[in-house]
C-alpha positions as CSV (number, residue, x, y, z in Angstrom):
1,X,0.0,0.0,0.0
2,X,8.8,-3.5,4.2
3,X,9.0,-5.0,7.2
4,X,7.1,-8.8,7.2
5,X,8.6,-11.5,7.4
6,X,6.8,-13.7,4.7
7,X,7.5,-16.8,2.5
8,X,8.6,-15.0,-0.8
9,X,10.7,-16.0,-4.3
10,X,13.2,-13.0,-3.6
11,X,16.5,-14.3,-2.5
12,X,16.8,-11.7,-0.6
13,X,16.8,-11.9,3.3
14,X,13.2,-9.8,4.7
15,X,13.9,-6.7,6.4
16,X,13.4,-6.4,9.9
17,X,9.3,-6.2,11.2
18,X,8.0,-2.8,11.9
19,X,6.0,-3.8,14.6
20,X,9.2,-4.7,16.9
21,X,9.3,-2.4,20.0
22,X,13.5,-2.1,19.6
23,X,15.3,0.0,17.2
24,X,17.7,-1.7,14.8
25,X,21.1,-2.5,16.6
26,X,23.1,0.4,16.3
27,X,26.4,0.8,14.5
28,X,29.8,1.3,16.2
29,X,30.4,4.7,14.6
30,X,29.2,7.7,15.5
31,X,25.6,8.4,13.5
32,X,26.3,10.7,10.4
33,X,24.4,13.8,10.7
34,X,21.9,13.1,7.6
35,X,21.2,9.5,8.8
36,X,17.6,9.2,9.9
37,X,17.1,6.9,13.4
38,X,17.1,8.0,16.6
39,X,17.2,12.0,17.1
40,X,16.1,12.5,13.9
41,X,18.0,15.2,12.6
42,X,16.0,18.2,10.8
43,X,16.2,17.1,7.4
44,X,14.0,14.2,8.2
45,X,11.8,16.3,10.0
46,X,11.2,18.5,6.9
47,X,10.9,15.7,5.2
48,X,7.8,14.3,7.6
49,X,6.2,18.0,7.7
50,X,6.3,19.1,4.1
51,X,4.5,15.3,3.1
52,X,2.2,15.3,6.3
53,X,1.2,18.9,5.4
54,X,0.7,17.8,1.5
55,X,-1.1,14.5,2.4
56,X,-3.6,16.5,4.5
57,X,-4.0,19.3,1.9
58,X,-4.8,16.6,-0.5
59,X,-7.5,14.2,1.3
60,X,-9.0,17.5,2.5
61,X,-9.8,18.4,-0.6
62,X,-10.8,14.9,-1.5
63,X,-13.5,15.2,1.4
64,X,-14.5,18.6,0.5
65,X,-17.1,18.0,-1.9
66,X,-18.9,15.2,1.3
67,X,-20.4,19.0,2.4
68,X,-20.8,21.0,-0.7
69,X,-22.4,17.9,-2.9
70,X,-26.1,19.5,-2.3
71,X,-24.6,23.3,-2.9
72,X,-23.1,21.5,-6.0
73,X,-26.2,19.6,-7.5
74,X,-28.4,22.0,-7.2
75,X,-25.9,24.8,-9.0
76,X,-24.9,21.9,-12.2
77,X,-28.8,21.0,-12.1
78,X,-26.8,17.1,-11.4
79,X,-29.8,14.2,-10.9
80,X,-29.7,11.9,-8.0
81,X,-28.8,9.2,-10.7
82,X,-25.4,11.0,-11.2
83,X,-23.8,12.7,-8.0
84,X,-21.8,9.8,-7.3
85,X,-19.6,11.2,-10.2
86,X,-19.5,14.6,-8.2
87,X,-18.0,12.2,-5.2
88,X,-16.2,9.9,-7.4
89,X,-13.8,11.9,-9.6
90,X,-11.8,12.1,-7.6
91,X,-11.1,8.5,-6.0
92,X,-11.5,7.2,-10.3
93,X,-8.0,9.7,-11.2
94,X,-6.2,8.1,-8.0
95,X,-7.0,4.8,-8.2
96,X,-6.2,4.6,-12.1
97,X,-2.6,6.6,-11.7
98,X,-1.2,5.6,-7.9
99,X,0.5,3.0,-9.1
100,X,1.8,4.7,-12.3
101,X,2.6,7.2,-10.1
102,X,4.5,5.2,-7.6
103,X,6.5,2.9,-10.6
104,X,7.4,6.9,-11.9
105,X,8.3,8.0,-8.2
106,X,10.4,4.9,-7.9
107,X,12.5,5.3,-11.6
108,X,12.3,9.2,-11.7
109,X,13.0,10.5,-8.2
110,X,10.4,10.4,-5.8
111,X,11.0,14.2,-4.5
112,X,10.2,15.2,-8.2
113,X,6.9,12.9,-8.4
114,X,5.4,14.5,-5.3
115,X,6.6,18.1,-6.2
116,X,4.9,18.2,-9.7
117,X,2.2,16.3,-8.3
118,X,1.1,18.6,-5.4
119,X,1.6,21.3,-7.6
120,X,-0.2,20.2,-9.9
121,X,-3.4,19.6,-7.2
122,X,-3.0,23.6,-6.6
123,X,-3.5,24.2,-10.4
124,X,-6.3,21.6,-11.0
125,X,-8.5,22.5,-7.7
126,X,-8.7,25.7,-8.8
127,X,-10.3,25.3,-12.1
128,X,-12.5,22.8,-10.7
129,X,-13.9,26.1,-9.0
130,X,-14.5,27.6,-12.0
131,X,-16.6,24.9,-13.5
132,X,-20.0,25.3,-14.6
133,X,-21.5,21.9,-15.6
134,X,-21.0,18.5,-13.7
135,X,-19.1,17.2,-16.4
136,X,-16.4,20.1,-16.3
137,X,-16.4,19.5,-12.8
138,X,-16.1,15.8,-12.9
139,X,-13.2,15.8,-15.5
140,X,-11.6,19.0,-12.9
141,X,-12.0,16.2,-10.1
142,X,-10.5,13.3,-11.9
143,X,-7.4,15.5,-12.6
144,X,-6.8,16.2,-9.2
145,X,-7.1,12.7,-8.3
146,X,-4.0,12.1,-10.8
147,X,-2.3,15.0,-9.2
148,X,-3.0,13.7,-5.5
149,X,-1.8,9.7,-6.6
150,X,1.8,11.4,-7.3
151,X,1.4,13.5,-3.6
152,X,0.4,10.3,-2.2
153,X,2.9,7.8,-3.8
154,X,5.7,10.1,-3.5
155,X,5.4,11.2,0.3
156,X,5.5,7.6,1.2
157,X,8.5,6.5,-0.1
158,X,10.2,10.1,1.0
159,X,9.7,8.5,4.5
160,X,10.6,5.3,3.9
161,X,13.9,6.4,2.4
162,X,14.3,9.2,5.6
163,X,13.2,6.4,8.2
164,X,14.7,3.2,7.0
165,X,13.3,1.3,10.4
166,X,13.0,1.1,13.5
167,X,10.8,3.2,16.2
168,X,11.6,6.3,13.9
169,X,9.6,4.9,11.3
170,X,6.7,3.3,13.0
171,X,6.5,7.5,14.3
172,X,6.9,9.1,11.3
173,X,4.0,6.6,9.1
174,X,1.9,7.3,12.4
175,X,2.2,11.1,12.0
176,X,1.4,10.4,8.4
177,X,-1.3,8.3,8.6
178,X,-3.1,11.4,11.1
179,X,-2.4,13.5,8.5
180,X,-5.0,11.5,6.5
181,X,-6.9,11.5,9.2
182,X,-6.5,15.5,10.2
183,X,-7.3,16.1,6.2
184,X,-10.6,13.9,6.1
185,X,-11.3,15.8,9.4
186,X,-10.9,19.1,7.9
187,X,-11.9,19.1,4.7
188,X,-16.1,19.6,5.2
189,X,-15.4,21.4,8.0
190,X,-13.3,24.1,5.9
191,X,-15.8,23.3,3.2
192,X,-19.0,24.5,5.1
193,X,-17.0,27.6,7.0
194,X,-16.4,29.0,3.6
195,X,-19.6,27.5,2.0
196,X,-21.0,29.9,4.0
197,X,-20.3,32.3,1.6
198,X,-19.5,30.3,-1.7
199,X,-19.0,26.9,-2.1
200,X,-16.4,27.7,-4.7
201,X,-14.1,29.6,-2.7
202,X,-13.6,26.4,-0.5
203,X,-11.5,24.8,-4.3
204,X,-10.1,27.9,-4.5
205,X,-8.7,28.0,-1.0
206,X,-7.3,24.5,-1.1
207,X,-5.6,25.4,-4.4
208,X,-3.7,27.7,-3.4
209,X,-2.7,25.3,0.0
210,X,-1.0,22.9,-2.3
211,X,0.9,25.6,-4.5
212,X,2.2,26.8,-1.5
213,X,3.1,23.2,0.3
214,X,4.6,22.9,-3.1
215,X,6.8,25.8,-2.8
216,X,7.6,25.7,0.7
217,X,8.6,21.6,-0.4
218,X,11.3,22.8,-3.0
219,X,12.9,24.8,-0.6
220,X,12.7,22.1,2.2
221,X,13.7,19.4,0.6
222,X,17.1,18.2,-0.4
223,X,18.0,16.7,-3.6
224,X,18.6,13.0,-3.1
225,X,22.0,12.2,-2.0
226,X,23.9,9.2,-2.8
227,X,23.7,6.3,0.7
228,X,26.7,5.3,2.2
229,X,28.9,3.2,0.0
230,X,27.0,3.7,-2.9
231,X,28.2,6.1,-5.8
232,X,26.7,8.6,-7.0
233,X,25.5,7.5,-10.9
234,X,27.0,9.3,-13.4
235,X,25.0,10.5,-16.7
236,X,24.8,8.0,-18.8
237,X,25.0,5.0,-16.3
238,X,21.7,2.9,-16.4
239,X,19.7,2.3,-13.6
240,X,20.7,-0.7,-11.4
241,X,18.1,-3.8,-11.6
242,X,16.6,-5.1,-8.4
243,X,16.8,-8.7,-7.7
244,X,13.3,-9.1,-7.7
245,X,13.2,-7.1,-11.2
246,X,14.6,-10.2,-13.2
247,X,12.3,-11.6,-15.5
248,X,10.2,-14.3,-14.7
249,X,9.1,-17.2,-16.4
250,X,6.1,-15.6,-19.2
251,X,7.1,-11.9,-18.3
252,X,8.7,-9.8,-21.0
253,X,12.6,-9.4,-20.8
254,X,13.8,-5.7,-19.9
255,X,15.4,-4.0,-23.1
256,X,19.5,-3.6,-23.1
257,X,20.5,-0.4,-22.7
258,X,17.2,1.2,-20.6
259,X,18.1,3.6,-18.2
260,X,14.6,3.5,-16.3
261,X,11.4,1.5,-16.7
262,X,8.8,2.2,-19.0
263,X,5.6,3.5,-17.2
264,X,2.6,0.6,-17.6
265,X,0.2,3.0,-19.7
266,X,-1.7,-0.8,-21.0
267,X,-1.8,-1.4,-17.4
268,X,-3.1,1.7,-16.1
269,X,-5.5,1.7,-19.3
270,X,-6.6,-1.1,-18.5
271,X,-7.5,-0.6,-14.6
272,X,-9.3,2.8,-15.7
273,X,-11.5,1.2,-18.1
274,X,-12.3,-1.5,-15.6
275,X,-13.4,0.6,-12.4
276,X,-15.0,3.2,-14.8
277,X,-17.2,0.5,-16.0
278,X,-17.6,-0.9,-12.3
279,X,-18.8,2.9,-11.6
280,X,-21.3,3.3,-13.9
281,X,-22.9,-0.1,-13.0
282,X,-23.2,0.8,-9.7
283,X,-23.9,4.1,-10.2
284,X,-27.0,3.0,-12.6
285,X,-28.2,-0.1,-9.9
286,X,-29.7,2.6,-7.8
287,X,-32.7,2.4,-10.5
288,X,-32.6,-1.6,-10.4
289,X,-30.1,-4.4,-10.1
290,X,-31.7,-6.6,-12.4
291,X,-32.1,-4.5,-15.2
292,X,-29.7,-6.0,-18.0
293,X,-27.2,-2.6,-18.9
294,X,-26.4,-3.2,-15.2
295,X,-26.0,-6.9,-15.3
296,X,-23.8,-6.7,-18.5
297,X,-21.8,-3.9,-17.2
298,X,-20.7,-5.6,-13.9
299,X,-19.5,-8.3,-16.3
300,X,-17.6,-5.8,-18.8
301,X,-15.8,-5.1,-15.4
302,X,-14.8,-8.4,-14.1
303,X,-13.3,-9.1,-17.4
304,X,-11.5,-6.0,-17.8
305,X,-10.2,-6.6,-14.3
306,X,-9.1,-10.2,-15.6
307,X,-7.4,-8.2,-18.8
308,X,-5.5,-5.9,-16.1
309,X,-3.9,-8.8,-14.2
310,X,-2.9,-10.5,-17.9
311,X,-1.6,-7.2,-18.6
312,X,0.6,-7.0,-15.5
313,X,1.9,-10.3,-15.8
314,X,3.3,-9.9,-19.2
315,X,4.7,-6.6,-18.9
316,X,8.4,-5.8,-18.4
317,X,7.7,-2.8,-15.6
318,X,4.2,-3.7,-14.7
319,X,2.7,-1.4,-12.4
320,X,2.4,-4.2,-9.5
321,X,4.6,-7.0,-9.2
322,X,2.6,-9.5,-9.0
323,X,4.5,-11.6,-7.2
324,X,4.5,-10.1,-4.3
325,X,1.1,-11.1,-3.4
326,X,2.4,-14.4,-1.9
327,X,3.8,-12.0,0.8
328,X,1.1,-12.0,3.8
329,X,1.9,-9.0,4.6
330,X,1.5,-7.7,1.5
331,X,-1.6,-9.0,0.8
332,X,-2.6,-7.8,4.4
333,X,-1.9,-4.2,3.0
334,X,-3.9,-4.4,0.0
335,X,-7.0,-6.2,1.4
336,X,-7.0,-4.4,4.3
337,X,-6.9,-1.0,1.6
338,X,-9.9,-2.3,-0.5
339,X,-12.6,-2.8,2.5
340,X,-11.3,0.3,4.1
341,X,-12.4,2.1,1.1
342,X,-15.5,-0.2,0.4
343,X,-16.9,-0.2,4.3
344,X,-15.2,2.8,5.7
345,X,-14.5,5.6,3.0
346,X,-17.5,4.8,1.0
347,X,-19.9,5.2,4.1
348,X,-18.7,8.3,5.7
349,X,-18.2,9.9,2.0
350,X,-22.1,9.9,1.5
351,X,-23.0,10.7,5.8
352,X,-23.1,14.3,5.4
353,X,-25.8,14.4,2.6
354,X,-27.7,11.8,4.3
355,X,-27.9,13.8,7.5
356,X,-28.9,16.9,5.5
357,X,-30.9,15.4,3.4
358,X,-32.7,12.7,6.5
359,X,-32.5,14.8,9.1
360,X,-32.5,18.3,7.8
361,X,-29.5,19.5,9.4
362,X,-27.1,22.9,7.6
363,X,-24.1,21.8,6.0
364,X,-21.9,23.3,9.1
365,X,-24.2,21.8,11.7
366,X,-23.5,18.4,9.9
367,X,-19.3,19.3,9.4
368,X,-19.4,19.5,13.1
369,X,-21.0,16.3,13.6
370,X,-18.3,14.9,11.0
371,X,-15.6,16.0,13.0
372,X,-16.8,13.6,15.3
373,X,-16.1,11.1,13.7
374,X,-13.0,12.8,11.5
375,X,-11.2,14.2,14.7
376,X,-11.7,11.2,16.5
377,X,-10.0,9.2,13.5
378,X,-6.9,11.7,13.9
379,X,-6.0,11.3,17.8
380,X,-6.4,7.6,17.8
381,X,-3.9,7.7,14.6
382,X,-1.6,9.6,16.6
383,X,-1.4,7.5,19.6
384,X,-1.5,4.3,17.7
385,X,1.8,4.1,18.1
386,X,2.0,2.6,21.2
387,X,0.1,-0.7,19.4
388,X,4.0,-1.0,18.0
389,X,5.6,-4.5,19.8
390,X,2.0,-5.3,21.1
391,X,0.1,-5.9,18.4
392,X,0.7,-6.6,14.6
393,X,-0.3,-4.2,11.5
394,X,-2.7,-7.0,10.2
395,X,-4.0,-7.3,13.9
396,X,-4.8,-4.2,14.3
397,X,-6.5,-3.5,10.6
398,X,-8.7,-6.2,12.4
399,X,-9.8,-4.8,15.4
400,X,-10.2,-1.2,13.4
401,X,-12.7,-3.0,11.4
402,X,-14.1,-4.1,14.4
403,X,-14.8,-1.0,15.8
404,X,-15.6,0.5,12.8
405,X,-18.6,-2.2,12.3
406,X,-19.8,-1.8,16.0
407,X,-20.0,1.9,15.7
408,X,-21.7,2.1,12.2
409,X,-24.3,-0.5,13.6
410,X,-24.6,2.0,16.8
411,X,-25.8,4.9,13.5
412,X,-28.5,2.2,12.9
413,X,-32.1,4.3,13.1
414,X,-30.2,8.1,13.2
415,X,-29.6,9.4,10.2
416,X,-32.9,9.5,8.8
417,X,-35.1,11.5,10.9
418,X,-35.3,15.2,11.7
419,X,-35.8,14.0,15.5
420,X,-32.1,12.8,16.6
421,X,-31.2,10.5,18.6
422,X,-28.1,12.5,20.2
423,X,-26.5,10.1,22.5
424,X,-26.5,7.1,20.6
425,X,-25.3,8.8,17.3
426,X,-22.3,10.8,19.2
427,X,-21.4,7.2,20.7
428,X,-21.5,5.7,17.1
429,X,-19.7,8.6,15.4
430,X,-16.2,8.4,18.4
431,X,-16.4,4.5,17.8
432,X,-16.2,4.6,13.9
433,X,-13.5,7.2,14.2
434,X,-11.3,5.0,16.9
435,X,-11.7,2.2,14.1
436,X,-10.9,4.4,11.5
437,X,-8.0,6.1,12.9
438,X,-6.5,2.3,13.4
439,X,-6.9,1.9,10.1
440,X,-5.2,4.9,9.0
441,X,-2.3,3.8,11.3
442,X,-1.7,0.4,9.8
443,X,-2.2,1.0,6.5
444,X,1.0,3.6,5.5
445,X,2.9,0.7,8.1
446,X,2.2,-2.0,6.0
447,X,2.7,-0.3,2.7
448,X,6.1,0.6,3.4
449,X,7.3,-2.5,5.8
450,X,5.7,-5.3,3.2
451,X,7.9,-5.0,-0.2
452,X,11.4,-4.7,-0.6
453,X,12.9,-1.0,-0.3
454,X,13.8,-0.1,-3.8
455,X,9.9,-0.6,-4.6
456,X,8.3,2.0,-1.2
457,X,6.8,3.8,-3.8
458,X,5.0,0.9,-5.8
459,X,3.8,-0.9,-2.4
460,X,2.3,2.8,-1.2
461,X,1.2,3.3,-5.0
462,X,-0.9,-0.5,-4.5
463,X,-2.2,0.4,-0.8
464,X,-3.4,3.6,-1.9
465,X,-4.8,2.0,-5.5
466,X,-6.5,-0.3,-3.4
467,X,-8.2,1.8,-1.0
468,X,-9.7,4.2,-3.5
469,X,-10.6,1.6,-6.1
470,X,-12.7,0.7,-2.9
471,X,-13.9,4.3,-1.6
472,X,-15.0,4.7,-5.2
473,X,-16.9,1.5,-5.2
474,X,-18.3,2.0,-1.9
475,X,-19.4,5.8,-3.0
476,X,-21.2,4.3,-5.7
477,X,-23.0,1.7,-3.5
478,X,-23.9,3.5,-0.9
479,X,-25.5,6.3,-2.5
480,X,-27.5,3.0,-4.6
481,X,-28.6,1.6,-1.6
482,X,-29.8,4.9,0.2
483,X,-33.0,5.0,-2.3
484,X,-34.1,1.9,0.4
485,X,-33.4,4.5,3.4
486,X,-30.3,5.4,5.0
487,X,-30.3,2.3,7.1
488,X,-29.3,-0.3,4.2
489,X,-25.7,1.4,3.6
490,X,-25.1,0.7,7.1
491,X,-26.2,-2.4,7.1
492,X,-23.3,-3.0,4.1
493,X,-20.7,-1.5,5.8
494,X,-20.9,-2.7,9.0
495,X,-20.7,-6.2,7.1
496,X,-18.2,-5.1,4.6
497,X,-16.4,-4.4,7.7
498,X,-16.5,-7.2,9.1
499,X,-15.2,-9.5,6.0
500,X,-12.2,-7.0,5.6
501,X,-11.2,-7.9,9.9
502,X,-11.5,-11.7,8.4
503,X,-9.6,-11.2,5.8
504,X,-7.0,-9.0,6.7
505,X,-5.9,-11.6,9.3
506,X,-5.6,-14.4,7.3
507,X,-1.9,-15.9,7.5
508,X,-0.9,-13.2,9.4
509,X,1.6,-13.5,12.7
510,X,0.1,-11.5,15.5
511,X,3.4,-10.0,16.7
């Protein structure tokens, strides 16, 4: 979504588990002032604030539209039958390019990957202010999903290179993982402040938040230097070939003389075509699952999705290895992405309207109440830290989902009547955000600790793929099954839930 220690074809030994309690041994010489581990020295720290700060800036504006949807429809003139694309731009752009993003970040520089790419979220947010029509603010929204892939896929392997292991690193994907949380928090809640006056200005706002993260991150951070006992590569030199990078048997053989991999634009087509067609199925099942352009849609999708995995496992530099899903760990990350998305993301995107829309609440009466949920998300990711040693990343995905599912089933009854139930929706909101904020703790662990280091970027790139391929998914569905009243999406996700605590689990050590 590199620490597990998993059966795997690599020769290479595993590196050590992120969820051990003790730093790596230390060396006999005196730590080198650039070398990230204990005392981290200030270029790490820039390093953590500049992506932190970016990450947030980008799932803020990802959440943004959970307040102004309504304010939105009404001004495009958007059906019911169609917001979901007003939701679902968004997720579509980063699942399609995280993992192009992440195979660029990893053969181009990853500094350069998430500079251009939060850049390019300031640009593309502010045009998707000045659309007029839900198309031109749909195709606005997918952009900045392709824009927030690169922010996303390059932060994460910044920190994996500035925090190699150790307690260091199991702080720093913490901090990271609120960050997700503190955006998600913040996003309706900036959205309704300003909505106040304009929903627009809210884009505009958060536009020119990443153009300044962006500038503030080329002045911050450094260049990539050269690690100890390697030499710097001189112009000319092709790039080195991982271990795990030699062909296997029915995969295409690299080209002599390449200097960097080719990005997987069959791949990534692919994958696009797939969920797109999985979005407009679901999208069209809230006017009846059994009508046949629905039925023959779902199966256009399942066999694109077979034609992306042939894809990937003929390509020289396919966007996933696929070979690293006989890793546990690995498979931990990416399951434990998908029903994050699908049970978690895909309920709460879809909460606000329902509570405006059920219960009749303003859009900042119902940011507060998201902030529940949000801010409750945020300080349990901060503090889930001290988990590290006690309980393994799969493990605790599992009891997130848990606590998740209890709290969502707690929501059962409130969201669709002016007359609130106060306590019992408060109590549902914390306990879906303590389950959540696990969630967003585990998963930046796992994508970083569960692949081998030269490929951080493509196992954050698959993590992240996986979790909006399933927030996009889960969007779609639950505004579908709200036609039957507010209580049927909860009903899904609280099962949804439930199947991803199973299944993140599975073959999994518990230390």
């Amino acid at each position: 979504m590199r620490a597990a220690h998993s059966p795997s074809s690599s020769p290479s030994p595993p590196p050590s588990s992120p969820s051990s309690s003790s730093p790596p041994p230390s060396s006999p010489q005196s730590p080198s002032p650039e070398a990230p581990g204990e005392g981290t020295p200030v270029p790490s720290r820039s390093v953590l604030a500049v992506t932190a700060t970016a990450t947030a800036v980008a799932l803020m504006n990802y959440t943004a539209p959970m307040l102004t949807l309504p304010a939105m429809a009404d001004a495009f003139g958007t059906p019911s039958s169609a917001q979901a694309w007003l939701l679902n731009g968004t997720p579509l752009g980063l699942a399609v390019l995280l993992l192009v993003a992440g195979a660029l970040a990893d053969a181009h520089g990853r500094r350069r990957v998430f500079l251009l790419g939060t850049l390019a979220l300031g640009v593309t947010t502010a045009l998707g202010a000045l659309a007029d029509s839900t198309v031109l603010f749909t195709a606005a929204r997918i952009a900045q999903g392709a824009a927030s892939a690169a922010v996303l896929a390059g932060s994460l392997g910044l920190l994996a290179d500035a925090y190699p292991s150790g307690r260091d690193r199991i702080r720093a994907t913490g901090i990271w993982g609120a960050s997700v949380s503190g955006g998600i928090a913040l996003g309706p809640l900036l959205a309704g402040l300003i909505g106040l006056l304009d929903w627009r200005l809210a884009y505009g706002a958060l536009g020119a938040a990443a153009v300044v993260t962006a500038a503030v991150g080329a002045r911050r951070l450094a260049p990539p230097r050269p690690r100890p006992g390697h030499a710097a590569p001189r112009p000319g030199d092709t790039a080195p070939q991982p271990e795990h990078a030699v062909p296997r048997p029915g995969h295409a053989a690299p080209q002599p003389g390449r200097t960097t991999p080719r990005p997987d634009l069959a791949g990534a087509t692919a994958l696009a075509l797939a969920l797109g067609t999985l979005l407009t199925a679901l999208t069209l099942g809230r006017d009846g699952w059994l009508r046949p352009a629905v039925g023959a849609l779902l199966l256009a999708a399942a066999a694109l999705t077979v034609l992306f995995l042939l894809v990937e496992r003929r390509a020289a530099d396919p966007m996933i290895d696929l070979g690293l899903l006989r890793r546990p760990a690995f498979r931990a990350s990416v399951l434990g992405a998908l029903f994050t998305g699908l049970a978690v993301i895909g309920l709460f995107s879809v909460v606000p309207a329902l509570l405006q829309r059920g219960a009749g609440l303003a859009p900042l009466s119902t940011a507060w109440l998201f902030l529940l949920w949000s801010g409750t998300a945020f300080v349990v990711a901060l503090q889930a830290r001290r988990l590290a040693g006690r309980l393994s990343a799969p493990y605790q995905l599992a009891l997130g989902f848990a606590l998740s599912a209890a709290g969502v089933l707690l929501l059962l009854g409130t969201l669709g009547s002016p007359g609130l139930p106060w306590p019992r929706l408060i109590a549902g909101l914390l306990v879906a955000g303590a389950g959540s904020g696990l969630l967003n703790a585990a998963l930046p662990r796992l994508a970083v600790d569960s692949v081998p280091p030269e490929r951080a970027a493509m196992g954050s790139g698959a993590n992240n793929t996986a979790r909006y391929i399933g927030s996009a998914a889960g969007v779609a569905l639950a505004l579908a099954l709200s036609a039957a009243g507010p209580d049927a999406p909860l009903l899904a996700s609280a099962g949804l839930a439930a199947a991803g605590a199973v299944l993140s689990v599975a073959g999994s050590p518990r230390r």
